[in-house]
C-alpha positions as CSV (number, residue, x, y, z in Angstrom):
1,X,75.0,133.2,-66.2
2,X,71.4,134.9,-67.4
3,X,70.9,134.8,-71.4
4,X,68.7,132.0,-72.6
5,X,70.0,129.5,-75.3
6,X,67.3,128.9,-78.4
7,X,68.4,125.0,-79.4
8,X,67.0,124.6,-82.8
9,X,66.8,121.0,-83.8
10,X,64.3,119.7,-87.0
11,X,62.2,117.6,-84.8
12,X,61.8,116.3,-80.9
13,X,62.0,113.7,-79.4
14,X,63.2,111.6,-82.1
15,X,64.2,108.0,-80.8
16,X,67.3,108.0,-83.7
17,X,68.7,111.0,-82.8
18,X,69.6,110.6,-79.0
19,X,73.0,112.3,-79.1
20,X,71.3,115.6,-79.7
21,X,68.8,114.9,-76.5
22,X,72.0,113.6,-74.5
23,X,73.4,117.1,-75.2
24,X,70.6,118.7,-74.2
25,X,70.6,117.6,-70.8
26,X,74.1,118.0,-70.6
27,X,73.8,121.4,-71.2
28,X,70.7,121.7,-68.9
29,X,72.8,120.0,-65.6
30,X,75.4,122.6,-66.6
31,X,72.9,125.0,-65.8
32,X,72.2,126.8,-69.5
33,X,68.9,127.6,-69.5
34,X,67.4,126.3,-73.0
35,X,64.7,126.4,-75.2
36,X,63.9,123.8,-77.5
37,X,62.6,124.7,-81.0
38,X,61.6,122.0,-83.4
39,X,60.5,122.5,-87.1
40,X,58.6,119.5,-86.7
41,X,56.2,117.7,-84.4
42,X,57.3,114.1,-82.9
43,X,56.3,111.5,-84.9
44,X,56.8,108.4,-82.5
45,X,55.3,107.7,-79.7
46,X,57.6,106.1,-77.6
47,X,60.6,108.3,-76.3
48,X,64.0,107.4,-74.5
49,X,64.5,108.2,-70.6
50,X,67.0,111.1,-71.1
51,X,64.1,112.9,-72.9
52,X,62.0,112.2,-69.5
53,X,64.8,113.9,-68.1
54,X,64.6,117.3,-70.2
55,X,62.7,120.2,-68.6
56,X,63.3,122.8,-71.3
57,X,60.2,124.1,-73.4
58,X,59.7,123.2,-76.8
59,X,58.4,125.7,-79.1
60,X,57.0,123.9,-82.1
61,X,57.1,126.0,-85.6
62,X,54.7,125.5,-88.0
63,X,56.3,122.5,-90.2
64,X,54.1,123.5,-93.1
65,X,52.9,127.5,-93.6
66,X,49.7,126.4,-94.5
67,X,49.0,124.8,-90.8
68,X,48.4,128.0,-89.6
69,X,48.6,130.6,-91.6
70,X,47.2,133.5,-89.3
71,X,50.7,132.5,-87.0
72,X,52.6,133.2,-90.0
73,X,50.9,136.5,-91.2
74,X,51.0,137.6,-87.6
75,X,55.1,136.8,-87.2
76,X,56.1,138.1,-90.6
77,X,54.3,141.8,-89.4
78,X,56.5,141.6,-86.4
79,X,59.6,140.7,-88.1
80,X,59.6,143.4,-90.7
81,X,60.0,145.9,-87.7
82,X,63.0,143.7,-86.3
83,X,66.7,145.7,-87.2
84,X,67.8,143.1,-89.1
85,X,65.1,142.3,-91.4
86,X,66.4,143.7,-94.3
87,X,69.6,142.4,-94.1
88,X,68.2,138.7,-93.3
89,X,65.4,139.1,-96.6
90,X,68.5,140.0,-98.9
91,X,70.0,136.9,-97.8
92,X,67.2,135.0,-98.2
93,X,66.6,136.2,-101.5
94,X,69.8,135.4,-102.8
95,X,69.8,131.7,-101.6
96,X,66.0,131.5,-103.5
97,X,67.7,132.6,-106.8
98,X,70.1,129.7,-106.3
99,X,67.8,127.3,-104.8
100,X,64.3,128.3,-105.6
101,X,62.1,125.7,-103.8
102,X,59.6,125.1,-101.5
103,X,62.0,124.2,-98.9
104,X,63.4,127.4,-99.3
105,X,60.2,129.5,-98.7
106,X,59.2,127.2,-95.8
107,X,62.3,128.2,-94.3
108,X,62.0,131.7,-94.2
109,X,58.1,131.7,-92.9
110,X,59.6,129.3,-89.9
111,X,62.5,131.4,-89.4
112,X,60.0,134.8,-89.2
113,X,57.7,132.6,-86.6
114,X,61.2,132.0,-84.9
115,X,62.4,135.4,-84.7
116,X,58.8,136.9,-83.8
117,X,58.4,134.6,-81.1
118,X,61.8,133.9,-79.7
119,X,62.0,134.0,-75.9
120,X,63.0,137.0,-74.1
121,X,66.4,137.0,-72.8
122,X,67.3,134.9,-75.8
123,X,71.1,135.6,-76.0
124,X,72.2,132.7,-78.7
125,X,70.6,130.3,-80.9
126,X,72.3,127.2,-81.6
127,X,71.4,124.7,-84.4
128,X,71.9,121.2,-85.0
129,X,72.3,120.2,-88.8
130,X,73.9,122.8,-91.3
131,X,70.8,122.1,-93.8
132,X,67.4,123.2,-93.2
133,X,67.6,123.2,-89.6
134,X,70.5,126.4,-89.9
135,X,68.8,128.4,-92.9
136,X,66.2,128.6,-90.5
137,X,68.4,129.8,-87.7
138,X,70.8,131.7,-90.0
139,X,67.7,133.9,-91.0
140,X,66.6,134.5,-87.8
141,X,69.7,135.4,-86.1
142,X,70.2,137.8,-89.3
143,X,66.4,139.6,-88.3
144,X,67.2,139.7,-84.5
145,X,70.7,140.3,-84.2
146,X,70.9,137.1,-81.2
147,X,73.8,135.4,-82.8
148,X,73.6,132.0,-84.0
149,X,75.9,129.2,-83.7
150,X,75.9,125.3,-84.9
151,X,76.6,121.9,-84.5
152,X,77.0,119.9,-88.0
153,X,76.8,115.6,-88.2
154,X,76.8,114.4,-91.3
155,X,73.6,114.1,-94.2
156,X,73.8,118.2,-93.1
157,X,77.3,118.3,-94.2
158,X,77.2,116.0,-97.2
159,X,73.8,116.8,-99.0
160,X,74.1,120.5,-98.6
161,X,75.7,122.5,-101.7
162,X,79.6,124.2,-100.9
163,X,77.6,127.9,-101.6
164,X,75.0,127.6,-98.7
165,X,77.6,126.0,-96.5
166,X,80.4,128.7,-96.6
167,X,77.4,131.5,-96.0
168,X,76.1,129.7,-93.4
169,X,79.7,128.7,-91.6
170,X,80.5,133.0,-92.2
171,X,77.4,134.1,-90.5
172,X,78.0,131.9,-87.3
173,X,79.3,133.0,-84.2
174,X,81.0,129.4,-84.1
175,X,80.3,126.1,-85.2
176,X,81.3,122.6,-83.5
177,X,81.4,119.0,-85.6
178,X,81.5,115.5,-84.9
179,X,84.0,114.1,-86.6
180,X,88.0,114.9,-87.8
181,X,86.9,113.9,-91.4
182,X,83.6,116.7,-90.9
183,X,86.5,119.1,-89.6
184,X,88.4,119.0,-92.8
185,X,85.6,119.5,-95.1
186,X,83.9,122.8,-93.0
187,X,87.6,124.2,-92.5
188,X,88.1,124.4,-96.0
189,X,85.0,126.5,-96.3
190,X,85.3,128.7,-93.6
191,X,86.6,132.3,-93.8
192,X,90.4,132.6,-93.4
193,X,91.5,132.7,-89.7
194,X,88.5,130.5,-88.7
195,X,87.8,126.6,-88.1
196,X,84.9,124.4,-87.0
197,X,85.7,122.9,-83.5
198,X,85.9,119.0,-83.0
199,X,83.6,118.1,-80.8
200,X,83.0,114.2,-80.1
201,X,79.8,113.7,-79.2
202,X,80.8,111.5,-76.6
203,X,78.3,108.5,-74.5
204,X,76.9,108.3,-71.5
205,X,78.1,105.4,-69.9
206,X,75.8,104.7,-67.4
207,X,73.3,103.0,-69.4
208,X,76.3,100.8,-71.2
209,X,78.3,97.7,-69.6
210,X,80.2,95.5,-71.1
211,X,78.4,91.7,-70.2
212,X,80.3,88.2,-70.6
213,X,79.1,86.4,-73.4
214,X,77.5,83.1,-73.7
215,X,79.0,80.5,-75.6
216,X,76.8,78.4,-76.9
217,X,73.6,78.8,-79.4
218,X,73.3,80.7,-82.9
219,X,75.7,83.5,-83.8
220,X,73.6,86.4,-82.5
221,X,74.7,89.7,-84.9
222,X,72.7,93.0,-84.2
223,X,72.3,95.8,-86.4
224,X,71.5,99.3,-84.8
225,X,70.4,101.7,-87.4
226,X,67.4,103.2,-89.8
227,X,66.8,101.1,-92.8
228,X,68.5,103.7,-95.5
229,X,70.7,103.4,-98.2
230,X,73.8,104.7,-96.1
231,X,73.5,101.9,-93.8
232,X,74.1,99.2,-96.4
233,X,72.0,96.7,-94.8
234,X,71.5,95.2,-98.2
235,X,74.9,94.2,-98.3
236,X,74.7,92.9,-94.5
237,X,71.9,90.9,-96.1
238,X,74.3,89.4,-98.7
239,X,77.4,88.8,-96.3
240,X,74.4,86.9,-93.7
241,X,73.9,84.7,-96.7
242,X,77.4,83.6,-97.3
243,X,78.0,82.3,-93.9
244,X,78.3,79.0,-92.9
245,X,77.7,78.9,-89.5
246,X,74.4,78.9,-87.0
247,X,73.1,83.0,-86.7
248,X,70.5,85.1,-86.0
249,X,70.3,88.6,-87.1
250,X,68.3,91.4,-85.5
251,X,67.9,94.6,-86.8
252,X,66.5,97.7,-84.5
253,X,65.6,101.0,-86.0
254,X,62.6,102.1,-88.5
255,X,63.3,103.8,-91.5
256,X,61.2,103.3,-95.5
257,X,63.4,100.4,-96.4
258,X,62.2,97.5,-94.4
259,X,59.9,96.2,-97.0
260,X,62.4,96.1,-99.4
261,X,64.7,94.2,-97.5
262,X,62.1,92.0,-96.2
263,X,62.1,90.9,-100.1
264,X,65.7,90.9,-100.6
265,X,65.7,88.6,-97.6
266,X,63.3,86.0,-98.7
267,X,64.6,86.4,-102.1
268,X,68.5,85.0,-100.7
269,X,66.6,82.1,-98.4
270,X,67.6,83.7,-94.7
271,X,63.9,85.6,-94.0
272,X,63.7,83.0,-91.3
273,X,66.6,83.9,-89.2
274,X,65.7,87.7,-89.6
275,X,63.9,90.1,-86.9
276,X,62.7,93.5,-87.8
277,X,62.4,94.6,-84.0
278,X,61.5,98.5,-85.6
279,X,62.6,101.4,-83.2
280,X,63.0,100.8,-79.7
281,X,63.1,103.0,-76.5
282,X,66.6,103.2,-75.2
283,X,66.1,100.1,-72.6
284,X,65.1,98.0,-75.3
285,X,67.9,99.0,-77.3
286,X,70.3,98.0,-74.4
287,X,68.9,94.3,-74.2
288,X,69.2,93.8,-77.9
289,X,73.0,94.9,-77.2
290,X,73.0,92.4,-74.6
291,X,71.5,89.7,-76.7
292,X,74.0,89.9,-79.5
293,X,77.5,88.5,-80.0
294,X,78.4,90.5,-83.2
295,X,77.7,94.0,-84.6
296,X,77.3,94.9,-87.7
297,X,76.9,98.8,-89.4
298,X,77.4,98.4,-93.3
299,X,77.8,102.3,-93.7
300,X,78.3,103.3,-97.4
301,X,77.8,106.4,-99.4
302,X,74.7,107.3,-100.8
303,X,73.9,108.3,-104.0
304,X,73.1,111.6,-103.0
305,X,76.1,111.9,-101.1
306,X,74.8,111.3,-97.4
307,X,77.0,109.3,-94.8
308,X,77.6,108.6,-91.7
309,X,79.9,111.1,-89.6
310,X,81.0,108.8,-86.5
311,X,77.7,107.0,-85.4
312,X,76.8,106.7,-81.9
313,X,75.6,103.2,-82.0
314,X,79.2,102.2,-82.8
315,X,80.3,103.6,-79.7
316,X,77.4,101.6,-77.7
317,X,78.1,98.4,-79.3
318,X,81.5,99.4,-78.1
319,X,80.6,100.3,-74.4
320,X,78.9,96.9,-74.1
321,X,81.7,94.8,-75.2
322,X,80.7,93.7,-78.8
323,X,83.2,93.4,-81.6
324,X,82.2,95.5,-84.0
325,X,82.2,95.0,-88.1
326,X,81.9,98.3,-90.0
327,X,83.4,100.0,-92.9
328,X,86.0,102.0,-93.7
329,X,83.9,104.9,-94.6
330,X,83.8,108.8,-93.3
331,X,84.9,109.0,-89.9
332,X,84.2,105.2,-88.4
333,X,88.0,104.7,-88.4
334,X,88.6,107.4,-86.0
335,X,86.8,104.8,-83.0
336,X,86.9,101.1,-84.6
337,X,90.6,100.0,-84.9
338,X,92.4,96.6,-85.4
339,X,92.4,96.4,-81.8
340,X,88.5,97.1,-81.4
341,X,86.9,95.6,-84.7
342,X,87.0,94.5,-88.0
343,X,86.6,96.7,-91.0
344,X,86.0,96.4,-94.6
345,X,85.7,98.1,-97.9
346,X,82.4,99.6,-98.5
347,X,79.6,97.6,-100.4
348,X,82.3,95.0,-100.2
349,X,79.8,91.8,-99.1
350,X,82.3,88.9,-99.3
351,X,84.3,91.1,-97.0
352,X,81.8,91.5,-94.9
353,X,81.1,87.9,-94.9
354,X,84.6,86.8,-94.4
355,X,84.8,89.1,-91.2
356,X,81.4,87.6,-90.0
357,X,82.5,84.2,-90.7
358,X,86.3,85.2,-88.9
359,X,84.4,86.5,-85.3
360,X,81.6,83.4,-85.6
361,X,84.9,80.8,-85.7
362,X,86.6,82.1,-82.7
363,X,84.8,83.4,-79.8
364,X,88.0,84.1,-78.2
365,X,88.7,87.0,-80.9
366,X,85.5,88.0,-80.1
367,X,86.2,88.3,-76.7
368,X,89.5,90.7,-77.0
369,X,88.0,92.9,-79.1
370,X,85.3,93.5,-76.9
371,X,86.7,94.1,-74.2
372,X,89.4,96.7,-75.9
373,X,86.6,98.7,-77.6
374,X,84.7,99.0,-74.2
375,X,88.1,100.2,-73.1
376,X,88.9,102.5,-76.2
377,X,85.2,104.2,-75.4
378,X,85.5,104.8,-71.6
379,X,89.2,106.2,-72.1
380,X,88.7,108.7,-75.6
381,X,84.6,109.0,-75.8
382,X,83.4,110.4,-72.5
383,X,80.8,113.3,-73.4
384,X,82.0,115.7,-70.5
385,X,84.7,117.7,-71.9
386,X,82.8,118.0,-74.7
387,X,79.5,119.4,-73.1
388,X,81.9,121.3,-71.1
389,X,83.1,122.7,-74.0
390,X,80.0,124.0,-75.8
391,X,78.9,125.0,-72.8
392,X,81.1,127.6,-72.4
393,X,81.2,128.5,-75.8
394,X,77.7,129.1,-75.4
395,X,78.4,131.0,-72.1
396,X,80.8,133.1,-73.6
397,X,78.8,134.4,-77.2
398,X,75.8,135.1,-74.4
399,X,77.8,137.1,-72.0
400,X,79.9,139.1,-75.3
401,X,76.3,140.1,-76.3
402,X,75.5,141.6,-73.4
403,X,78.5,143.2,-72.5
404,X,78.1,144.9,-76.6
């Protein structure tokens, strides 16, 4: 194919973000060759087999400009003699009259480090997250002239103000989403004639098997997720509390508000039956999946305005045969249905409750709806046509640059 694809992600390996590292490899047994570049170092310790699997460098920026300094100094010389410097610095200065932070400025010294060192034979650069992650490769692609294209989710999407996601969506090459709800939102910002592509992520479906359940013991419900406001876990916390029945909750995933619902717990009596298991490599994951009868994903809105775009841990529950209780929120309609799952109303905890209570009184319910969401994620949710897909969009915007 020849061209090299920058992938420009804001940190790796993160445990919580596996769908980006599953597309990775995709990409890389489709034979793109890749470069990862992360604005930030890892911060855990553990990591999930498919990033064992991943051969591509990673080119870490500096996350602050003050970390090296001399790196900086040295790139910004280099990138005032690239072609498109001035154009990218009149950008940048018109996004710092309209959001003049720190942020901002770290952005620009990461994208000058990006564009001074970016791999020969770079032909594309391709971001995931339309908020810091793409101002970063917005400015760079604007210095070089390697076009740029990305891949939005969700907080990206949500958090991001409508004047630095039209600029950013114009200056693509192309851009790809998650979700039909995402679609809607980004179409309605892009230039006339254009629209974001819908791109399930898709799940790899060897690690995921649908097991029989047990029948007997407590109610096992699991919770996949990072302890934030969007994930509502303080209203699964409320909904535990109303039922009636023998359970055991488990919660995998880290995130800053554990301690808070430790309280909360203890405060409505059910600390007890609790386990904070924190994050988990991906093997781990999959036995907690096996463990548990009933899951459980409160998503809501945030204050801020970040949710959920169509999260991938639905889709595992799914794959291994659990029922699944969720919310009607964003885009978790478009995979759990009447058929596969039970949702509510958002911050809604006697709903949540009463669907709880509803799968704990009839493990034959249970039972039918796992097995038709394991069926729902094999038939609609393979990740192959859409790898394929951004594959060769990637293919494509590398071979159009060489043949300009």
């Amino acid at each position: 194919m020849g061209g090299r694809v920058a992938v420009v992600v804001k940190g790796y390996p993160r445990l919580s973000e596996t769908f980006i590292a599953q597309e990775i490899l995709g990409l890389q047994r489709r034979g793109i060759d890749l470069t990862i570049v992360s604005l930030r170092h890892p911060t855990e310790s553990a990591v999930h087999e498919v990033h064992r699997q991943i051969t591509a460098p990673v080119l870490y920026l500096p996350e602050y400009l003050k970390d090296d300094p001399a790196r900086v100094r040295a790139a910004r010389r280099i990138a005032e003699g690239l072609p498109g410097y001035a154009r990218a610095e009149a950008a940048y200065r018109r996004d710092l009259e309209r959001d003049p932070s720190a942020s901002r400025r770290r952005r620009w010294g990461q994208a000058a480090v990006l564009a001074a060192e970016l791999p020969e034979g770079t032909g594309a650069i391709y971001v995931h997250y339309l908020h810091t992650p793409a101002s970063v490769a917005r400015y760079a692609s604007l210095m070089t002239g390697v076009p740029y294209a990305f891949s939005a989710h969700a907080k990206d999407i949500y958090t991001t103000p409508e004047w630095d996601l039209r600029e950013k969506i114009a200056d693509a090459e192309w851009g790809t989403t998650c979700t039909a709800a995402n679609r809607d939102v980004l179409d309605r910002l892009a230039p006339r004639g254009r629209s974001v592509d819908l791109v399930y992520h898709g799940l790899d479906l060897s690690l995921f098997h649908p097991e029989a359940k047990r029948g007997e013991g407590p109610l096992r419900i699991l919770s996949v997720c990072r302890a934030v406001e969007k994930k509502g876990l303080d209203d699964v916390f409320r909904a535990l509390a109303r039922l009636d029945v023998d359970w055991r909750f488990e919660h995998v995933g880290g995130g800053g508000l554990v301690k808070d619902l430790t309280g909360l717990a203890e405060r409505l009596g059910i600390a007890d039956r609790i386990a904070f298991l924190g994050a988990l490599p991906r093997e781990d994951v999959v036995a907690a999946y096996r463990r548990a009868d009933v899951f459980v994903l409160a998503s809501r809105i945030a204050r801020n305005g970040d949710r959920d775009g169509l999260p991938n841990v639905i889709m595992e529950a799914m794959a291994m045969g659990l029922p699944v209780v969720s919310t009607e929120v964003s885009a978790v309609p478009e995979i759990v249905t009447a058929e596969t799952g039970i949702l509510v109303p958002p911050r809604d905890a006697a709903a949540l409750g009463k669907a709880l209570a509803d799968l704990a009184a009839s493990p034959e319910t249970r039972t039918r709806l796992g097995q038709a969401g394991a069926a729902r994620v094999t038939s609609h949710f393979s990740p192959d046509p859409g790898l394929d897909h951004i594959a060769a969009r990637l293919t494509q915007t590398m071979s159009a640059r060489q043949a300009a």
